[in-house]
Each structure stands twice: as C-alpha cells, then as structure tokens.
C-alpha atoms as a printed R data frame, in Angstrom:
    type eleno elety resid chain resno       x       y       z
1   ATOM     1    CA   UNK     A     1   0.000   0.000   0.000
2   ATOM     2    CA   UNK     A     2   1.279   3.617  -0.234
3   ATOM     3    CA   UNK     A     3  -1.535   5.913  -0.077
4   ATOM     4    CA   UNK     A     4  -2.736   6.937   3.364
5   ATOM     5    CA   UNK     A     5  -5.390   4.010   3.156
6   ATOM     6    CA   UNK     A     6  -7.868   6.049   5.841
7   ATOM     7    CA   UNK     A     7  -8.558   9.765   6.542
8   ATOM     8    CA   UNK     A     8  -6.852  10.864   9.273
9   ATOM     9    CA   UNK     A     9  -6.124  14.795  10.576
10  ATOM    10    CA   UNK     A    10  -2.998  16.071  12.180
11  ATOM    11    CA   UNK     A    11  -2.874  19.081  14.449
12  ATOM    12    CA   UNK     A    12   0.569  20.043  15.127
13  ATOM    13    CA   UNK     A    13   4.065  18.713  13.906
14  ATOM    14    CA   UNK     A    14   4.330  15.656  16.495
15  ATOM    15    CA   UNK     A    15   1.343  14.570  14.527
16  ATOM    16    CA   UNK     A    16   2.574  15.178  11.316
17  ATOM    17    CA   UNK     A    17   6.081  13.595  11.903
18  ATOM    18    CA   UNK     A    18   4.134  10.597  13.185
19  ATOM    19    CA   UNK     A    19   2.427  10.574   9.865
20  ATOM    20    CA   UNK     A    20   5.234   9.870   7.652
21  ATOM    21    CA   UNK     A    21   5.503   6.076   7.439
22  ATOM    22    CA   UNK     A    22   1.984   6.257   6.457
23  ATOM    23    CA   UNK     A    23   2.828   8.320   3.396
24  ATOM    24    CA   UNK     A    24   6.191   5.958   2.695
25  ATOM    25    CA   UNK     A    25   5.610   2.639   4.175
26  ATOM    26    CA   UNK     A    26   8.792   3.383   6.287
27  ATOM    27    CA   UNK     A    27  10.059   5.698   8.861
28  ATOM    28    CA   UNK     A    28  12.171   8.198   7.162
29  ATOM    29    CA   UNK     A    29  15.769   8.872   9.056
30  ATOM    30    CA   UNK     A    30  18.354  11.600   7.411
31  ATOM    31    CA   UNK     A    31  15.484  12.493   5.087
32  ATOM    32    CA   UNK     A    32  14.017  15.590   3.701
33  ATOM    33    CA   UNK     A    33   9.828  15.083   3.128
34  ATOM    34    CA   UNK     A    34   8.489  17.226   1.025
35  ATOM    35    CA   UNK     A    35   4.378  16.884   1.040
36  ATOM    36    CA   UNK     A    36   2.175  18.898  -1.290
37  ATOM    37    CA   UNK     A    37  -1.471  20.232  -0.458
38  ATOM    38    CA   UNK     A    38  -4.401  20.761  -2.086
39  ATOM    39    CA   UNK     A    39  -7.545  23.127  -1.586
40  ATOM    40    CA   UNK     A    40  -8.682  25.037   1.568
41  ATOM    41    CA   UNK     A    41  -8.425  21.668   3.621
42  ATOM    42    CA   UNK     A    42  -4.888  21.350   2.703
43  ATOM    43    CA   UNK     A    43  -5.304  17.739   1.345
44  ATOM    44    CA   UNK     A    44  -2.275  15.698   1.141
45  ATOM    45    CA   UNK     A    45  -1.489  14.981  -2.603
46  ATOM    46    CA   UNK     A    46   2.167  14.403  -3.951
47  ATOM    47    CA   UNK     A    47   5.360  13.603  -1.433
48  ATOM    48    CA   UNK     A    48   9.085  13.013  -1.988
49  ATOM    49    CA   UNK     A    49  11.841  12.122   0.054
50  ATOM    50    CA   UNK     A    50  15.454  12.994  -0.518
51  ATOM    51    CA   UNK     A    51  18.509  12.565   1.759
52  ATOM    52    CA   UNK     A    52  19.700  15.021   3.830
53  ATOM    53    CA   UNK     A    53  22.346  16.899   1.067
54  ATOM    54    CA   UNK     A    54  25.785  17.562   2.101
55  ATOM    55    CA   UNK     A    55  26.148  21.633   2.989
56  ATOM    56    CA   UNK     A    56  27.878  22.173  -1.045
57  ATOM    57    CA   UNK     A    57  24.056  20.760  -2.285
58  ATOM    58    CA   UNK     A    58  21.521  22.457  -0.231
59  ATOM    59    CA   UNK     A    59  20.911  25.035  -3.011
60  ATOM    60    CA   UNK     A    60  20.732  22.745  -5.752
61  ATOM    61    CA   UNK     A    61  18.490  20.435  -4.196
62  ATOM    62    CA   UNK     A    62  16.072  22.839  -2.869
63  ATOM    63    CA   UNK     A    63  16.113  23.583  -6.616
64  ATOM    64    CA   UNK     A    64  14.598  19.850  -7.134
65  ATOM    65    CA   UNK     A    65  12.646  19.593  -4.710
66  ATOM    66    CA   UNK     A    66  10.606  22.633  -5.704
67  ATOM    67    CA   UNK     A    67  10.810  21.943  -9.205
68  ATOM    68    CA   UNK     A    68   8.912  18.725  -8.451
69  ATOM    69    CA   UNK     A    69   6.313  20.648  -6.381
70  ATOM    70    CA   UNK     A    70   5.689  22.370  -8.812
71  ATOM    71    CA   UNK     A    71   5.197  20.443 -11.823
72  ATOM    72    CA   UNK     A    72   2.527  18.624  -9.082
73  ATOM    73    CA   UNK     A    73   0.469  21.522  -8.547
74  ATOM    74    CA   UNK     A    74   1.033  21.693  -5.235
75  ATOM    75    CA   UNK     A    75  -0.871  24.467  -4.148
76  ATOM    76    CA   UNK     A    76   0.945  24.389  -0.743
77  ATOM    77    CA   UNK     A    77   3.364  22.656   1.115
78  ATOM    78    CA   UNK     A    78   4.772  21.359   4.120
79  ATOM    79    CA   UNK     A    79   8.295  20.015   4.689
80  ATOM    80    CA   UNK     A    80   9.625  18.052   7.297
81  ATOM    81    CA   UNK     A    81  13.432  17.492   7.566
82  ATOM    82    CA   UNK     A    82  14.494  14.493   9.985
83  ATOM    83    CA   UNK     A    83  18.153  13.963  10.732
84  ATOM    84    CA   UNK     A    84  20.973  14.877  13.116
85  ATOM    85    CA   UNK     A    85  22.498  17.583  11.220
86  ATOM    86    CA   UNK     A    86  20.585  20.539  12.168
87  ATOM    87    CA   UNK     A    87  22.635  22.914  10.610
88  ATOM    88    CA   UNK     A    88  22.082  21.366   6.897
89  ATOM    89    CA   UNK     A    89  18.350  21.023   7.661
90  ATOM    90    CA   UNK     A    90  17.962  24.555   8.694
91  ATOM    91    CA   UNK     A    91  19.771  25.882   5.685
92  ATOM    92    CA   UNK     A    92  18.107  23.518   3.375
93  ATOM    93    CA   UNK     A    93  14.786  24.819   4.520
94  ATOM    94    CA   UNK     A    94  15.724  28.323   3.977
95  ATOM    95    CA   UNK     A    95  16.915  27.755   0.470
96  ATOM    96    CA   UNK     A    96  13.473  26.251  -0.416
97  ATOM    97    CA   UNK     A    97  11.536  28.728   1.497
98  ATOM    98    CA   UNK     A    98  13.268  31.243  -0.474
99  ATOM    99    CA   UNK     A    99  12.635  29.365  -4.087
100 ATOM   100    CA   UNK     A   100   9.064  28.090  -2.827
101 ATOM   101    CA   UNK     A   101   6.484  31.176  -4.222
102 ATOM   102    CA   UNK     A   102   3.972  30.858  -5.332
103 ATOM   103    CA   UNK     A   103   3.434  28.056  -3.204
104 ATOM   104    CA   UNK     A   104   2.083  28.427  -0.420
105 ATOM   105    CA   UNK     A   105   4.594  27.122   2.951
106 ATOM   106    CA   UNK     A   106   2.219  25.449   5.640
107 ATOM   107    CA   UNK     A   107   4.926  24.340   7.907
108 ATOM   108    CA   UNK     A   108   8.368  24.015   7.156
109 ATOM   109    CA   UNK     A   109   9.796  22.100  10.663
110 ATOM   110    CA   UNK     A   110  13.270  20.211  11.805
111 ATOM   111    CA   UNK     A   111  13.466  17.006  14.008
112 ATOM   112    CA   UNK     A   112  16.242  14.671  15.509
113 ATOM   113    CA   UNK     A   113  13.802  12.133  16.448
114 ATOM   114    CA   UNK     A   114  13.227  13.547  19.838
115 ATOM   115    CA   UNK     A   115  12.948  16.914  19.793
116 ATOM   116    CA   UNK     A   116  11.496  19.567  16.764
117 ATOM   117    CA   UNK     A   117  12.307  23.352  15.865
118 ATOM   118    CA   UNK     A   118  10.566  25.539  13.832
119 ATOM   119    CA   UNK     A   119  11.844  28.982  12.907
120 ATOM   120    CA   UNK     A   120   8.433  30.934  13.721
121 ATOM   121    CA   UNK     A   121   9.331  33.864  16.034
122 ATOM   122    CA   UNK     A   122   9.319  32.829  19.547
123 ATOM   123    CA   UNK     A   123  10.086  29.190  19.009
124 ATOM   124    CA   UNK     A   124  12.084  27.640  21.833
125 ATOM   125    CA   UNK     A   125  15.998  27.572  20.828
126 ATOM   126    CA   UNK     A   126  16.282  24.459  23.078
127 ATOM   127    CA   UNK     A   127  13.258  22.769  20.398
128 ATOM   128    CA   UNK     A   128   9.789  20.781  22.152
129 ATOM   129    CA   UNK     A   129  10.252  17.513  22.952
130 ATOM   130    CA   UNK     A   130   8.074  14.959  20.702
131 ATOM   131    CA   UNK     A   131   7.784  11.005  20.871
132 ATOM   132    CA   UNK     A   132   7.300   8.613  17.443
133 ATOM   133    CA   UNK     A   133   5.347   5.805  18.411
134 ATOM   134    CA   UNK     A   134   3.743   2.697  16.364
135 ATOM   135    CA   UNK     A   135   0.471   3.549  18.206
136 ATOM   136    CA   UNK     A   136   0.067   7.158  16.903
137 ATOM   137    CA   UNK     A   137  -3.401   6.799  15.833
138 ATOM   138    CA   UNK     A   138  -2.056   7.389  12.250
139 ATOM   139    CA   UNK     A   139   0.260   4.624  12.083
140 ATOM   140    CA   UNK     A   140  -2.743   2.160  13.963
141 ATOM   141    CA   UNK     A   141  -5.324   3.439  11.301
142 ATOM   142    CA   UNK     A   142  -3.071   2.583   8.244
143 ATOM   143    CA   UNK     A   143  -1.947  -0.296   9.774
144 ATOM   144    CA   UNK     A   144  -6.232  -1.667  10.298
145 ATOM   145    CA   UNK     A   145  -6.510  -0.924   6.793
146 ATOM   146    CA   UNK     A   146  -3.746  -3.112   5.546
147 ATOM   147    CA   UNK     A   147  -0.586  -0.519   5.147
148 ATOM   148    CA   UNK     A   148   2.946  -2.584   5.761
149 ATOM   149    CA   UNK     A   149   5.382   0.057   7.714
150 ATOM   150    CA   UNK     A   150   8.676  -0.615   7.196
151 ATOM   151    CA   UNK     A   151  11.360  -0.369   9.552
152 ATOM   152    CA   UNK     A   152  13.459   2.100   7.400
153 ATOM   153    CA   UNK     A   153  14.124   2.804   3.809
154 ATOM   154    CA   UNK     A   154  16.322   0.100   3.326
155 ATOM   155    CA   UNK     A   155  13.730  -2.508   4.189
156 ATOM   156    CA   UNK     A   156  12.124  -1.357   1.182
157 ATOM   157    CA   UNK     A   157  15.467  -1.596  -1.098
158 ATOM   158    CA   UNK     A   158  15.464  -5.521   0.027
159 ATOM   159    CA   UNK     A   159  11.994  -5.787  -0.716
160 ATOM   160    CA   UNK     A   160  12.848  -5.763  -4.292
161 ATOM   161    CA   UNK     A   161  16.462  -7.215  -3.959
162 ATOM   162    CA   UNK     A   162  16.904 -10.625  -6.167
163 ATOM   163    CA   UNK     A   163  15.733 -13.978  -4.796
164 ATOM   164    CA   UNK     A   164  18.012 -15.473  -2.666
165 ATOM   165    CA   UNK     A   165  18.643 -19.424  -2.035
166 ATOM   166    CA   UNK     A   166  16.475 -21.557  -1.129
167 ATOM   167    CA   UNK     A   167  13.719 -19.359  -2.323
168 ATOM   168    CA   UNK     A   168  15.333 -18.889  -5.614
169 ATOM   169    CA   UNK     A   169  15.998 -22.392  -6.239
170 ATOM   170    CA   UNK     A   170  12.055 -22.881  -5.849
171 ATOM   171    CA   UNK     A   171  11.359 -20.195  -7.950
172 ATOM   172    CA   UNK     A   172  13.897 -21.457 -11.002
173 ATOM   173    CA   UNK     A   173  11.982 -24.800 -10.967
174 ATOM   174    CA   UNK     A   174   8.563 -23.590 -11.125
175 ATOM   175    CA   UNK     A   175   9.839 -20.897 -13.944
176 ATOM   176    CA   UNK     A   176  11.628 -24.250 -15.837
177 ATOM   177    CA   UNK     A   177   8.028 -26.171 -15.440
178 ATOM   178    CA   UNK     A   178   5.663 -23.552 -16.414
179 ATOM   179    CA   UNK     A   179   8.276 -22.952 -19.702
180 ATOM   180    CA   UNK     A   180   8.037 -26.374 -20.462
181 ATOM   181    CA   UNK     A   181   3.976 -25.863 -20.860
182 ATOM   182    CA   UNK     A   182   4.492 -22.176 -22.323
183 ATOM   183    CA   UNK     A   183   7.266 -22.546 -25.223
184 ATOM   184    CA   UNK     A   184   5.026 -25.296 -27.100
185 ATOM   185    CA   UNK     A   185   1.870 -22.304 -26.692
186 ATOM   186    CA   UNK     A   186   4.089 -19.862 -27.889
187 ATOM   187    CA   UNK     A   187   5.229 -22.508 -31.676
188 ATOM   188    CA   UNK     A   188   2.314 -23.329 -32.176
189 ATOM   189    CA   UNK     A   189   0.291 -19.836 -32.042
190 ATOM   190    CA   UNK     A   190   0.431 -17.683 -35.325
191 ATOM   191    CA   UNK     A   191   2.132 -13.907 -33.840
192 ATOM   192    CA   UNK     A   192  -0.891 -11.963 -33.995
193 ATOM   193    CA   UNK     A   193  -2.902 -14.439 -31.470
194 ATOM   194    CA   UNK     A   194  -0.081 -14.943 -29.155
195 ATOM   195    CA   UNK     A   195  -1.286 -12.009 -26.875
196 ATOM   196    CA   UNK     A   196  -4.867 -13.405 -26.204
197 ATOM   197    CA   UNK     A   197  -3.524 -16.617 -25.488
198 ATOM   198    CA   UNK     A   198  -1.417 -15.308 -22.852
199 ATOM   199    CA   UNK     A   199  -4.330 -12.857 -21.713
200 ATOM   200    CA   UNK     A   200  -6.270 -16.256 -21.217
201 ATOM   201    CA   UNK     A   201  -3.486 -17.340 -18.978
202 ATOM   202    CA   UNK     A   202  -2.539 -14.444 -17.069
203 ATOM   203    CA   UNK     A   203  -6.097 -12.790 -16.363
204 ATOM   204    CA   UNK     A   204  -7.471 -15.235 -13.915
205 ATOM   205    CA   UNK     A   205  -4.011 -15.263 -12.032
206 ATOM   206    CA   UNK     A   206  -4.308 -11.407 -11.797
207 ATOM   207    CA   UNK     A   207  -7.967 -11.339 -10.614
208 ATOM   208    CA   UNK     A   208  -7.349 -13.803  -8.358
209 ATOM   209    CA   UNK     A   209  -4.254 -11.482  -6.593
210 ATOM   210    CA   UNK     A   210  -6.588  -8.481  -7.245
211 ATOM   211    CA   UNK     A   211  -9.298 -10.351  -5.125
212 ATOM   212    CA   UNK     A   212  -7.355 -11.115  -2.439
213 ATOM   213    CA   UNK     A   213  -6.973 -14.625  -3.462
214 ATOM   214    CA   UNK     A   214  -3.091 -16.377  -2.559
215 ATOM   215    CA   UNK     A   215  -0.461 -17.106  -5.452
216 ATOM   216    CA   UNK     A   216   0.786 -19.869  -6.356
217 ATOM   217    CA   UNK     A   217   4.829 -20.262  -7.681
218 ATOM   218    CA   UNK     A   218   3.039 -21.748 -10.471
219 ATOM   219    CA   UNK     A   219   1.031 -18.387 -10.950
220 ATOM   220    CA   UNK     A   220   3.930 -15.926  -9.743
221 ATOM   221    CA   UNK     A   221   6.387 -17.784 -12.526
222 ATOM   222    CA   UNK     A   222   3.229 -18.390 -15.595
223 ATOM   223    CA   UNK     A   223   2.771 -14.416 -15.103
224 ATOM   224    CA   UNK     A   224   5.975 -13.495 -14.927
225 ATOM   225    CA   UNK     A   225   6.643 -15.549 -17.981
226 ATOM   226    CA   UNK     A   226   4.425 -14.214 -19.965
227 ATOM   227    CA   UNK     A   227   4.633 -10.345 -19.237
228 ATOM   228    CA   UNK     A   228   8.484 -10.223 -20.135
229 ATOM   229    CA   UNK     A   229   6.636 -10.271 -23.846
230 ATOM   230    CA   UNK     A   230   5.894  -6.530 -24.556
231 ATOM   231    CA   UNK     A   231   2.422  -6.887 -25.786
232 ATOM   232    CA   UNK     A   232   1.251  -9.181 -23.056
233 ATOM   233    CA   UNK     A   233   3.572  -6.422 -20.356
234 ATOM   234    CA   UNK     A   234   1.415  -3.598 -22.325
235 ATOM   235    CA   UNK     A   235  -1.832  -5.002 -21.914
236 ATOM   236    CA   UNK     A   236  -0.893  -4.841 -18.111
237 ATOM   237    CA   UNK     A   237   0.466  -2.306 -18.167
238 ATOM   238    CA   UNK     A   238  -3.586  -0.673 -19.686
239 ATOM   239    CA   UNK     A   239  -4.760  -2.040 -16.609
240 ATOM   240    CA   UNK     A   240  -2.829  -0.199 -14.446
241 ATOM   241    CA   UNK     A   241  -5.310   2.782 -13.828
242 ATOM   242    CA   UNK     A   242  -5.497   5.130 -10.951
243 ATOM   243    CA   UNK     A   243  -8.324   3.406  -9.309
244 ATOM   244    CA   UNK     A   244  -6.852   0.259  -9.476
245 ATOM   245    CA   UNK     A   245  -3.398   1.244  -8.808
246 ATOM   246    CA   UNK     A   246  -3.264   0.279  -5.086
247 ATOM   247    CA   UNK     A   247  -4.291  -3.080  -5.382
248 ATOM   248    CA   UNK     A   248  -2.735  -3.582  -8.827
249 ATOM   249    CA   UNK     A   249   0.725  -2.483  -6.571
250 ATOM   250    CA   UNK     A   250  -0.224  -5.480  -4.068
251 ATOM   251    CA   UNK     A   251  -0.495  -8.153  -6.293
252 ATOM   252    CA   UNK     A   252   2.914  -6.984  -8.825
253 ATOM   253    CA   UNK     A   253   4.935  -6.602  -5.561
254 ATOM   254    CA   UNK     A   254   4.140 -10.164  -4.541
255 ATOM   255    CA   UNK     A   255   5.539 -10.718  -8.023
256 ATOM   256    CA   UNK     A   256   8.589  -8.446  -7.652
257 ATOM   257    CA   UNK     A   257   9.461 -10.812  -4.732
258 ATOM   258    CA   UNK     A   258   9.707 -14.191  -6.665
259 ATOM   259    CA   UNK     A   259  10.523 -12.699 -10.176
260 ATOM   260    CA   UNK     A   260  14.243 -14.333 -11.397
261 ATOM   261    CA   UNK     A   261  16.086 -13.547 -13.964
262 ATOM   262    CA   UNK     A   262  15.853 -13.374 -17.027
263 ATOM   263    CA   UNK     A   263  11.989 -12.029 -16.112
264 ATOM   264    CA   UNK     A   264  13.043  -9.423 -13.978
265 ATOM   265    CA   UNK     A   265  12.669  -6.169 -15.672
266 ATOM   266    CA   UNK     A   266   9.246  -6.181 -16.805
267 ATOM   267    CA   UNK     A   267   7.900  -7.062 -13.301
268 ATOM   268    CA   UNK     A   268   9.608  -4.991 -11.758
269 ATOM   269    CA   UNK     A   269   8.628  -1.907 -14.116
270 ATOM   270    CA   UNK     A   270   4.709  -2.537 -14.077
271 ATOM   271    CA   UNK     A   271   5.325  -2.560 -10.087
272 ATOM   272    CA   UNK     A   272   7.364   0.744 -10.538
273 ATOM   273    CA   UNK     A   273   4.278   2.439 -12.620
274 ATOM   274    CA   UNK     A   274   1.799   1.279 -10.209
275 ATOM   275    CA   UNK     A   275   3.716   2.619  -7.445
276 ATOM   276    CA   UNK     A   276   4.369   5.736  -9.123
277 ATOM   277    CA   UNK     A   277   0.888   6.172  -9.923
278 ATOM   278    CA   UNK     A   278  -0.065   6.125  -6.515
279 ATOM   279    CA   UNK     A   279   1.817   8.804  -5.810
280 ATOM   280    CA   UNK     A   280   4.631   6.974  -4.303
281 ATOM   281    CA   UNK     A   281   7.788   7.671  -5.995
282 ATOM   282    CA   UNK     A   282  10.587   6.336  -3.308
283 ATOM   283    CA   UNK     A   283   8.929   2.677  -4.020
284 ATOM   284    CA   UNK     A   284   8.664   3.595  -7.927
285 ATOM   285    CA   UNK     A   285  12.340   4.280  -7.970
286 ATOM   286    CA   UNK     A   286  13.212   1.546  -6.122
287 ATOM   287    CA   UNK     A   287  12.115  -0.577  -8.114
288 ATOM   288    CA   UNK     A   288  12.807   1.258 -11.709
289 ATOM   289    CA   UNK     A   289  16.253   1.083  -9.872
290 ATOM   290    CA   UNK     A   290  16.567  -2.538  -9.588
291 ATOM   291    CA   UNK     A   291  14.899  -2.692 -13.191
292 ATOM   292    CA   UNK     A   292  17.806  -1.027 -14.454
293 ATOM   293    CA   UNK     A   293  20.153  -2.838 -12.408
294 ATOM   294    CA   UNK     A   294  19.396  -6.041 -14.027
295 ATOM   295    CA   UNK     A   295  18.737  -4.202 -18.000
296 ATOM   296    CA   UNK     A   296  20.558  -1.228 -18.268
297 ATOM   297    CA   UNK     A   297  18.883  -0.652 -21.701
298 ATOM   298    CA   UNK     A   298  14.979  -1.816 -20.831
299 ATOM   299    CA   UNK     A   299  13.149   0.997 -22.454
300 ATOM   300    CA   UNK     A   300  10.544   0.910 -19.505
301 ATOM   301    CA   UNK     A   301  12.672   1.362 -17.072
302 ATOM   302    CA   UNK     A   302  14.179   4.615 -18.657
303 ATOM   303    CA   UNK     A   303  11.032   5.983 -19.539
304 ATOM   304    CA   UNK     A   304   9.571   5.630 -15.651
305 ATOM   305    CA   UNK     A   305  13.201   7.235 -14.675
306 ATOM   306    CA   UNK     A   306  12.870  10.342 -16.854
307 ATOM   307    CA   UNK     A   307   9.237  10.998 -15.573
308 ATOM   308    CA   UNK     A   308  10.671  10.336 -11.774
309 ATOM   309    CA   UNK     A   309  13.602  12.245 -12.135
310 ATOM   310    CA   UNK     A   310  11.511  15.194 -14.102
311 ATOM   311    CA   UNK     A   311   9.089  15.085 -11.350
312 ATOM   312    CA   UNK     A   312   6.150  14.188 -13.761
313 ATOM   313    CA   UNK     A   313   3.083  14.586 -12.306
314 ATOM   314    CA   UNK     A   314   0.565  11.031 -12.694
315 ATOM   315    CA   UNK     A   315  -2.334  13.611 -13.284
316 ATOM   316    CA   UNK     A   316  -0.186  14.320 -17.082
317 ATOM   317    CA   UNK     A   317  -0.462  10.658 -17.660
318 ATOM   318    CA   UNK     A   318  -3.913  10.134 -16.724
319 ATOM   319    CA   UNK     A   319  -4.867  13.120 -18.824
320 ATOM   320    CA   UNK     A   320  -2.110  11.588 -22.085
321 ATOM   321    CA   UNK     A   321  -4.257   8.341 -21.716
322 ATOM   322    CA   UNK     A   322  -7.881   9.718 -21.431
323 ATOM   323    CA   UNK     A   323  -7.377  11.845 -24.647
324 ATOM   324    CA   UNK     A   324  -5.874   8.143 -26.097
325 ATOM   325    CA   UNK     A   325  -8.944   7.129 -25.411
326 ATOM   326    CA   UNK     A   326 -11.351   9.987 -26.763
327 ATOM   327    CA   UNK     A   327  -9.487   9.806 -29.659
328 ATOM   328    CA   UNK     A   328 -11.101   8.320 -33.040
C-alpha cells in the first residue's frame, strides 16, 4: 500500500512527523519530506523524500525539490526534515523557502527524532520535545486498513532485492516447469494471437491477486513468464489505472518478490508504474532502480526514470491516456 489508506487529521508537527511512514511505508531517518497540499483543507497529494544533502548541495536540491512541487500543482506545502544535522536542515529549509512562491509554505519544521524546531518567532531555541510511536493513531489506522510500515528505507530496497537461495531455487523450478507448458503455446500460435492466449493465462491469475486470493509459484512464474513479452507487459500495463493502482501495486509486488532472472525487468517496471501512480515515488524508484540494475537498456525502465527524475506529475499521464482514449 502507499496511499494513506484512511482519513486521518494532524494538528501540530508531532502529529505530522508521526504521519510519515503512512505516506512511505517506512520511517524516514536523514530524510528531507516534502508533502504537497491541495484546496482550503490542505489535502495531502504528492510527497518526496530525498537525503539530507551535504552543505555544497543544499541550493541545488532545494532547486529539485521545488521543481517537483511544482510540476505537481502543489498548491501548498509542508516540509519536514528528519536527521541529526541541524545545521544542513535549517539551511536547506531556507533555500526552499526562499525558491518556494507561489506556493504556499504550511509548515516548514526540523526534528532529531526527539525533539522539533521551527523557525516561527518565539520558538524555543532548546526545540519541544516529541515522541514517534507505532500507536500514533495514524500509524494504527493505516496499519487496520492493511498498510505494511517498514522499519526504514532500506527494508524497502530488500523488498525488491533478487531472490536469494532456497527461495530462488524454488522459484527457477517452477519458472523451468511452467516454460516447459508455455514454449510449445508460444510454436504453435500464429504472432498476432499470441497475446490473447497469454491474456487467457494471465487474467485469472491477476484477478485472483486483485481479489485477495493467494499465489501460487506456479502463478507468480506463468505471469511473470508471460509479461516479459511486450504486448502481453502492455496489456498490463492498460490495466494499471489510478483506481486500481493500489491493489494492482499489491499483487505486482508479490511478483517483484519471486521474479528471477531473465523475467526481472518487466515485473519490476509494471510494479514501478503502479507505485508511481499512486503517488509513491521512493517505491517507484526503487524498483525502476533494480529494473535497471538487471537491464541497463529496458526501455521501460528509462522511460519511468525520466518521468521520476523530471518530477512528472501522474495527473499528465492520466490526462495523455484519457485523450488516447477519446481519440477516433
């Protein structure tokens, strides 16, 4: 999961620094968050999270970060920088204050992890003292609704690291079984049927992950298989839409974590879109990461970089593929 999966209101900055594995999936540590807003409620839309620059970078990354803002429409925004170097965080904030207009700062605040400043007159130079907890009734909310929290970014990296032994040894069998039934499909079927066949194969193993039904290694290998075809990956890729983008997430993630080589990169790019079109882009370029790692040259994988690294909005492709669509 990676959008806040219930409603929930915060009131102050203790409640808004408890808030952040709910908008990541991970407690951010030496991390700048960046969160945009929306409307007179100040809805939470768009966040990113960077690393804490050294002192040379804060201007250049302040550049980025508000560059991405804006090319989201933020209307406003509130950052939240959480690390041990003070001095860098307070700078950094500056330099984006001073970049930010026209949008709108809500809060701009610094944290260690047990104490927060802000730099509104009158603030206390010694900071307030503030507690992270996994029973903030943020975290407990997400967590009833079915959102994973992560320890810390890096249990997310290994999340989509490659199989390891014995898993991957399971994994190679089931992918040498299911080829066994899939090559003599694939000789026998003139080109231009080839992607409904597959469609008839890897449908009912994606409705049944959609509907919270288990996967088999049979499934997890026969639909891995058959997406690392483009046409079959594209027609997945179509039914990756915003509304079904959570769920569509869940079920290529379980994928991402059997997928071996050489299926890899299309897996792990349909997982990166999904992501990405949830609004999470620290997952997205996780995985476009690993993508790459594995296929320098996967055309996916570059195109879902560019758009992460431009700070492409997923309102631009929703719009690209509804005027597909209206199109004669």
């Amino acid at each position: 999961m990676t959008q806040t999966p219930s409603v929930y209101t915060a009131h102050d900055i203790p409640d808004l620094l408890n808030t952040l594995p709910t908008l990541f999936g991970f407690r951010p540590a030496e991390s700048l968050v960046g969160v945009a807003t929306y409307g007179p409620r100040r809805r939470f839309g768009f966040r990113l999270r960077v690393d804490i620059p050294a002192h040379e970078d804060v201007e250049e990354l302040a550049g980025v970060v508000v560059k991405h803002l804006r090319n989201q429409g933020a209307e406003g925004a509130i950052f939240l920088a959480v690390t041990e170097q003070q001095d860098v965080a307070k700078d950094l904030l500056f330099a984006i204050e001073r970049q930010l207009a026209p949008i709108s700062l809500i809060v701009a605040a610094r944290a260690d992890g047990h104490r927060y400043w802000s730099d509104e007159p009158g603030f206390p130079a010694e900071g307030i003292t503030y507690e992270s907890s996994d029973h903030h009734l943020a975290v407990v909310q997400a967590v009833a609704a079915g959102q994973q929290i992560l320890p810390d970014r890096q249990a997310l990296v290994d999340r989509f690291a490659a199989v390891q032994n014995p898993r991957r040894a399971w994994m190679h069998r089931a992918v040498a079984e299911v080829l066994d039934q899939v090559i003599p499909v694939v000789t026998r079927t003139p080109p231009d049927d080839l992607t409904a066949v597959a469609m008839r194969q890897v449908q009912p193993i994606l409705d049944r992950g959609l509907a919270g039904g288990t996967l088999s290694d049979d499934d997890l290998a026969r639909l891995a298989i058959w997406v690392s075809g483009i046409r079959v990956r594209d027609e997945v890729w179509e039914q990756i839409t915003r509304e079904r983008a959570d769920d569509m997430l869940r079920v290529l993630t379980v994928v991402s974590g059997s997928v071996v080589p050489p299926f890899e990169p299309a897996v792990l790019c349909l997982t990166a879109f999904a992501a990405w079109l949830t609004g999470d882009g620290a997952q997205s370029l996780i995985a476009v990461e690993r993508a790459l790692s594995v296929d320098p040259d996967y055309s996916m994988a570059r195109l879902l970089l560019d758009m992460l690294e431009g700070g492409v909005s997923p309102d631009r492709w929703v719009a690209l593929r509804a005027a597909d669509t209206a199109s004669p």
